[in-house]
C-alpha positions as CSV (number, residue, x, y, z in Angstrom):
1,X,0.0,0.0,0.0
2,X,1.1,3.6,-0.9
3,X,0.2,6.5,0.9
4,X,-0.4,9.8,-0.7
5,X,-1.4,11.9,1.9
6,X,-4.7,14.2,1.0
7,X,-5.2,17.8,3.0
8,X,-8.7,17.1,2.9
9,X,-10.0,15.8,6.5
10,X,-11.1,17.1,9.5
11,X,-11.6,15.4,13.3
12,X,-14.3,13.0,13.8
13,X,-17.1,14.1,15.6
14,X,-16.6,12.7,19.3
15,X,-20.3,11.6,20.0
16,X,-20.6,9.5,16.6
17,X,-19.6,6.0,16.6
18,X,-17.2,4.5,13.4
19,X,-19.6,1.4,12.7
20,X,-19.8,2.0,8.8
21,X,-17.7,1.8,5.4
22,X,-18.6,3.5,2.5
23,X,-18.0,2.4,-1.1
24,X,-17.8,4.9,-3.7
25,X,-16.5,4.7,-7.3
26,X,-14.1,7.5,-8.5
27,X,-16.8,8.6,-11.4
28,X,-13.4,10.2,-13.0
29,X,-11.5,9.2,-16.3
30,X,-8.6,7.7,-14.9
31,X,-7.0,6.9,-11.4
32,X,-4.6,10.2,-12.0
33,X,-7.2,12.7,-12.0
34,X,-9.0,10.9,-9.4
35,X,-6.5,11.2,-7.3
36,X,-5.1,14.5,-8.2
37,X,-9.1,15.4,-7.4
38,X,-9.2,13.9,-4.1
39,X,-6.0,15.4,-3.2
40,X,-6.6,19.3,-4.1
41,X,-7.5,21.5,-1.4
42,X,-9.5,23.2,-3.6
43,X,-12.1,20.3,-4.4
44,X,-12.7,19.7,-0.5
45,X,-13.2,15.6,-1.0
46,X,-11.2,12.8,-0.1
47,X,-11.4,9.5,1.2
48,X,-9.6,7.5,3.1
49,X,-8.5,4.5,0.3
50,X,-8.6,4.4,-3.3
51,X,-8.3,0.9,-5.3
52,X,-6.8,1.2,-8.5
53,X,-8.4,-1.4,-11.2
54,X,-4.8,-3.7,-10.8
55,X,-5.8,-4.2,-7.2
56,X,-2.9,-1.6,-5.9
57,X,-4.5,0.1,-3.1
58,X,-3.6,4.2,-2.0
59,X,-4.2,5.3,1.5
60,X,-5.0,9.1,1.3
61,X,-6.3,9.6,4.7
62,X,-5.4,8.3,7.8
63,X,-8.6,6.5,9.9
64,X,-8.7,8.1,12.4
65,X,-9.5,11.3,11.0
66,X,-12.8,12.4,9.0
67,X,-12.4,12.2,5.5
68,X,-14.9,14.5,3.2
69,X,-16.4,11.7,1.0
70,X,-20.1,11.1,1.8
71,X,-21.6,15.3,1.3
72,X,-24.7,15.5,2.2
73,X,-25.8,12.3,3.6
74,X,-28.0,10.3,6.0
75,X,-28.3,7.0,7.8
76,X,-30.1,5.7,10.1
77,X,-30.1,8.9,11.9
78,X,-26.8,9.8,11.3
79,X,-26.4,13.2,9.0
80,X,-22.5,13.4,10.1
81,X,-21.7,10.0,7.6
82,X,-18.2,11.1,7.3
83,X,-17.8,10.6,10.9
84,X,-19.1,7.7,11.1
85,X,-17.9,6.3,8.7
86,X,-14.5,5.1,6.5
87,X,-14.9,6.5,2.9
88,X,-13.5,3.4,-0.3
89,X,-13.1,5.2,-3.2
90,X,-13.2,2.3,-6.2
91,X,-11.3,3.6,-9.5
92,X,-14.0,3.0,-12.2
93,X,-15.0,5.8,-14.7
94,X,-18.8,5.6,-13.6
95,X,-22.2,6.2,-15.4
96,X,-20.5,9.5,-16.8
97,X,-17.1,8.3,-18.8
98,X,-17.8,4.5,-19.6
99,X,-19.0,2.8,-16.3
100,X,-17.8,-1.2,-16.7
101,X,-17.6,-4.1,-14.6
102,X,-15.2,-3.7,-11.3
103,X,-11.9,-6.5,-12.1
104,X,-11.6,-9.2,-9.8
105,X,-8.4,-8.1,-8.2
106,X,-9.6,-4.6,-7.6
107,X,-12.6,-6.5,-5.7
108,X,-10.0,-8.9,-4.3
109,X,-8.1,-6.2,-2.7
110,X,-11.3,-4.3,-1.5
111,X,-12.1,-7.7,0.3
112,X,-9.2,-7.3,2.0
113,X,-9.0,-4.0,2.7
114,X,-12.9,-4.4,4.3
115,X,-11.8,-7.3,6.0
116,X,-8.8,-5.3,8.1
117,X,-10.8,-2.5,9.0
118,X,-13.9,-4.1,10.3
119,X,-11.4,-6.4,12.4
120,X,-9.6,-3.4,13.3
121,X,-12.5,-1.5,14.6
122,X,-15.2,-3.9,15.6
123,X,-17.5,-3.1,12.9
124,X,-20.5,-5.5,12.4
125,X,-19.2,-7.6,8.9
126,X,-22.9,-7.6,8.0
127,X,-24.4,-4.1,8.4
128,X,-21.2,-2.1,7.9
129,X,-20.8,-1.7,4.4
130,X,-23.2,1.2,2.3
131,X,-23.2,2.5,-1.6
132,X,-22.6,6.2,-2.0
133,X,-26.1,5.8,-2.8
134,X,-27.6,4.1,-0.1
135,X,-26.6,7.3,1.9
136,X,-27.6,9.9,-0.8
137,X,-29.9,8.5,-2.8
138,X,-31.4,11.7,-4.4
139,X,-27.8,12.5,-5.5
140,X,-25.9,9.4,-6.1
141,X,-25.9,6.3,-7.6
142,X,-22.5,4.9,-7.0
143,X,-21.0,2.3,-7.2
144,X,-23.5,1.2,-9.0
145,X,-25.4,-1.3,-10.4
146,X,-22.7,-3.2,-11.6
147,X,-20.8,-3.5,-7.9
148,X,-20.6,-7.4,-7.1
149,X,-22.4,-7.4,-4.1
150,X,-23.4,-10.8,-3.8
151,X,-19.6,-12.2,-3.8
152,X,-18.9,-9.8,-1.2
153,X,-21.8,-10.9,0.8
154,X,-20.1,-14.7,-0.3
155,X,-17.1,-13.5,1.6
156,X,-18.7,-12.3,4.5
157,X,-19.2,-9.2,3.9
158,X,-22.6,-7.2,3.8
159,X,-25.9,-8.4,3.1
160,X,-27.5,-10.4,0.4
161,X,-30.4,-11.7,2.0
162,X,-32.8,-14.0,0.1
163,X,-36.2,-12.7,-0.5
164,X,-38.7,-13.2,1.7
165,X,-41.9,-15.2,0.9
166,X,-43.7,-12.9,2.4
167,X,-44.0,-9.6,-0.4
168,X,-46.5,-7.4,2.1
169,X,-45.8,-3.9,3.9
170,X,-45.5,-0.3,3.0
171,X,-42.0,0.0,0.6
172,X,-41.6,3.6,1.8
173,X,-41.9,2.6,5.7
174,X,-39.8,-0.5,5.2
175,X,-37.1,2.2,3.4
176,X,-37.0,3.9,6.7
177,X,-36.7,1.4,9.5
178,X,-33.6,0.1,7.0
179,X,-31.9,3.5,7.4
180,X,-32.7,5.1,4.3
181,X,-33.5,8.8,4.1
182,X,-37.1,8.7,2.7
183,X,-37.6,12.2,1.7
184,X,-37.8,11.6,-2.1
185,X,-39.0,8.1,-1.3
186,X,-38.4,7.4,-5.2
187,X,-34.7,8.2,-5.3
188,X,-35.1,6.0,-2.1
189,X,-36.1,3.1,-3.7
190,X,-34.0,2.9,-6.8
191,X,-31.0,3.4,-4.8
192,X,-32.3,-0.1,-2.4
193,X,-33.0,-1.8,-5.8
194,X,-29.5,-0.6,-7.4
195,X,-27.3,-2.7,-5.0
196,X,-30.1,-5.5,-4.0
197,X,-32.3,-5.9,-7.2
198,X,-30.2,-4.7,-9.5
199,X,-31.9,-5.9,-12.7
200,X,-35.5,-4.2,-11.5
201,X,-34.6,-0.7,-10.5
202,X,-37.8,0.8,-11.8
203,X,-38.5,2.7,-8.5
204,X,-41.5,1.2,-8.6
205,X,-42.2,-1.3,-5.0
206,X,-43.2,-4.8,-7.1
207,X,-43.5,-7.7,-5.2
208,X,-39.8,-8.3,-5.9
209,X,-38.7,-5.4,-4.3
210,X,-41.1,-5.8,-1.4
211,X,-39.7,-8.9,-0.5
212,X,-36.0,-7.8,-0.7
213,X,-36.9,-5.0,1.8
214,X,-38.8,-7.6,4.2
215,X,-35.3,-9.9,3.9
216,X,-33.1,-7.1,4.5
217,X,-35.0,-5.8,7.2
218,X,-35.4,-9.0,9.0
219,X,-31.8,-9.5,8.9
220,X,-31.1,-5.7,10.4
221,X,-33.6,-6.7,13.0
């Protein structure tokens, strides 16, 4: 691992716990200007990694600091994400310059990397990881539909519940007791479907969709 250190962080806020990871792509043209970007004062974003397409990984950020990667933001209560979380920025050009399939040992490495942090800080494996989208679903939609979620969830590592039999109960409240900010309950629900229905994001709540939000809310409990 190389470390390129970015002047773009701040201390974590002392009343919010570190219990998440978020997983962005770089949305950028290359690696360079992705991390030239996330490394200009100017710009005022970071994050704490950044995982090159070989699998060669960039530390940026320090974790014990708060990196500026989620904006404006919100889960399950939390609107400080950046403190409570540790910001993955995955190189991959993104809807905007060509958005492709992440290589297996970029997603190798990211295993890893998840792996040592959660161990590291006690994060729960399963509800730790969130999309850029998840947490700004209005704005966002990385990493996208593309992001293997099921072999990380293979590996340990977030959820990929089955669905429930059961396809019964209010999309929009379901949404919110997962942690999703509801406000444009639309945005809301593409963003759910992007990372666990991935071929269905209509935004519309089917029966599909329902009973993905029943499994993964049974699983958060």
């Amino acid at each position: 691992m190389k470390c390129v250190p970015s002047p773009n962080f701040n201390a974590r806020a002392a009343n919010i716990a570190l219990e998440y990871i978020v997983l962005h792509y770089t949305g950028m043209r290359s690696a360079a200007e992705a991390q030239a970007r996330l490394c200009d004062p100017a710009a005022e974003v970071s994050a704490h990694y950044m995982i090159d397409e070989d699998g060669s990984i960039t530390r940026l950020v320090d974790e014990k600091h708060r990196a500026w990667h989620a904006g404006r933001s919100f889960w399950r209560g939390i609107a400080d994400v950046n403190s409570a979380s540790v910001g993955i920025e995955i190189v991959n050009p993104g809807h905007e310059f060509g958005y492709r399939a992440f290589p297996a040992a970029q997603i190798e490495a990211l295993q890893s990397l998840l792996h040592d942090i959660i161990a590291r800080h006690g994060m729960d494996p399963a509800t730790c990881l969130l999309a850029h989208s998840d947490i700004a679903p209005a704005r966002k939609t990385d990493p996208g539909e593309l992001f293997p979620w099921a072999k990380l969830a293979q590996d340990g590592l977030g959820l990929w519940p089955q669905p429930d039999n059961s396809s019964e109960g209010d999309a929009t409240a379901l949404l919110a007791a997962i942690g999703y900010d509801v406000t444009d309950p639309v945005a809301a629900l593409t963003a759910f479907q992007r990372r666990f229905y991935p071929e269905h994001m209509t935004g519309t709540a089917d029966a599909g969709t329902v009973a993905r939000l029943c499994a993964v809310k049974r699983v958060l409990g």
